[in-house]
N, C-alpha and C positions, 0 to 999 in steps of 0.2 A: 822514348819516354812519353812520347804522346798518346799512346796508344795505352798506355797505362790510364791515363785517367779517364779513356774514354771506356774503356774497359770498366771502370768503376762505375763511371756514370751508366753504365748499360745493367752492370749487376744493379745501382740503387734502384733505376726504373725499373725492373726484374721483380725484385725485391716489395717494391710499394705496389706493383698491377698484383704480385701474391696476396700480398697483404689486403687490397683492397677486395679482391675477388673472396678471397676467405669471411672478409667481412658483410659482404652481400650476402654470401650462404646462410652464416649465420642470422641474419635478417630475414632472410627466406625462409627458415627454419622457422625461427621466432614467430612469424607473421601466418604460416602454415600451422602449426601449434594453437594460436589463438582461433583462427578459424576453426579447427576440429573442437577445439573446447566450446566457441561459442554456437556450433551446428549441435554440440552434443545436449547443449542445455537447451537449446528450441525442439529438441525429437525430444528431450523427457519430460516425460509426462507430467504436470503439476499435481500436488497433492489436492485429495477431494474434500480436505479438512475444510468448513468453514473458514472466513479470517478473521482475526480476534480483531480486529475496529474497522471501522468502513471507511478507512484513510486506506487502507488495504487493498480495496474492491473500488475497478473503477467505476464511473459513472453509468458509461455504456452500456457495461455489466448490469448494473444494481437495473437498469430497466430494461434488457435483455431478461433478466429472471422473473421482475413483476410481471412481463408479457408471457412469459412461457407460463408463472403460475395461473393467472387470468384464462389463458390457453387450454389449460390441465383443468381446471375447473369445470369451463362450459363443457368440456368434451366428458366429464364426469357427471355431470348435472346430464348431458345429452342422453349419456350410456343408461342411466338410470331413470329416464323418461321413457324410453325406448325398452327397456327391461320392463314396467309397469303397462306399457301399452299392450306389450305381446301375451303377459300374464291376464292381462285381462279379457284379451280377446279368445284365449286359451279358455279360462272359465265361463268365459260366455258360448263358445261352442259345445264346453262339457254342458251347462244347464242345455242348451236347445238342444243338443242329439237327446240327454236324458228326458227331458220333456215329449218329443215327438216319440220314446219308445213307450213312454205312458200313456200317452192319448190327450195333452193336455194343447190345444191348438198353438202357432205359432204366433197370430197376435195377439195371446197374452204373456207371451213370458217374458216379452221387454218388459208389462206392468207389475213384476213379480219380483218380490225381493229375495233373492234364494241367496244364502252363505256360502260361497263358495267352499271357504276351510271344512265347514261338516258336510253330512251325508246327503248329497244332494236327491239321490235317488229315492229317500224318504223324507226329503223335505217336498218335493215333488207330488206323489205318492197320497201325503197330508193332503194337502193344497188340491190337489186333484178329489179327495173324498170328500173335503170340505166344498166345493163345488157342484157335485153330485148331490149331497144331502140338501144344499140350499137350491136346488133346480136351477143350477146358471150354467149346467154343464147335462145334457140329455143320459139317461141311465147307459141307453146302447155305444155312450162314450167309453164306460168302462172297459176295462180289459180284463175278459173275463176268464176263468179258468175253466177247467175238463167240470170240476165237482163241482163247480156254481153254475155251468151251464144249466148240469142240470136237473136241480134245484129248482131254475128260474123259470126252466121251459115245465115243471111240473107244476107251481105255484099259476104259473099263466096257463096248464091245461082245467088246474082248477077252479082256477077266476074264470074262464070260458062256458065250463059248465052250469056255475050257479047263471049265469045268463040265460 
């Protein structure tokens, strides 16, 4: 008879180490589950929506964004300094090459206001006759063609002669 109860007492301890180890699993489970849920919600992505009040958005943030706007700005203000600089240097090589194929010297066309948007080649062109005619630019400056050559060389055989 003794061996009965101890026999019981071996099934009860038996019985409660089942019981508690089933109970751990299920902890283990439970605590396994929470962390997949809460890994899944730190990898998803947040929505790009604005947040409807700035109890929403925290602090960090809100001057994380002024900085990056402030950011965005100078390098847009930069971009379009730097666009304006090369344009313009653009138009300033187009007037000098077109200037130097007309005859008009190089230290004057810094003092020359030519349009870049219109036809520079006859703004030029102008500006270059208008110079000739007032004597501030020598006739043998002009560029002259095949059928004004000669014109010019006839005009000067016959001003030679009356001499």
């Amino acid at each position: 008879m003794d061996k009965t109860p101890e026999k019981d007492l071996e099934q009860s301890a038996k019985n409660i180490n089942e019981q508690i180890i089933e109970a751990l699993r299920e902890v283990q489970a439970t605590f396994a589950s929470q962390q997949t849920t809460e890994t899944m919600k730190q990898d998803k992505p947040e929505s790009t929506a604005e947040p409807t009040s700035d109890q929403e958005e925290p602090a960090w943030f809100k001057k994380y964004r002024e900085e990056q706007a402030q950011l965005y700005q100078q390098l847009r203000n930069d971009n379009e300094t730097l666009k304006a600089a090369k344009l313009h240097e653009e138009q300033h090589t187009q007037i000098a090459s077109a200037a130097e194929r007309i005859g008009i010297p190089d230290y004057l066309v810094s003092h020359l206001n030519i349009d870049p948007e219109g036809d520079i080649e006859q703004q030029l062109t102008h500006i270059k006759q208008e110079m000739v005619n007032h004597s501030l630019l020598p006739i043998d400056a002009q560029r002259e063609t095949d059928a004004n050559r000669t014109l010019i060389e006839s005009d000067a055989d016959e001003w030679a002669s009356k001499l």
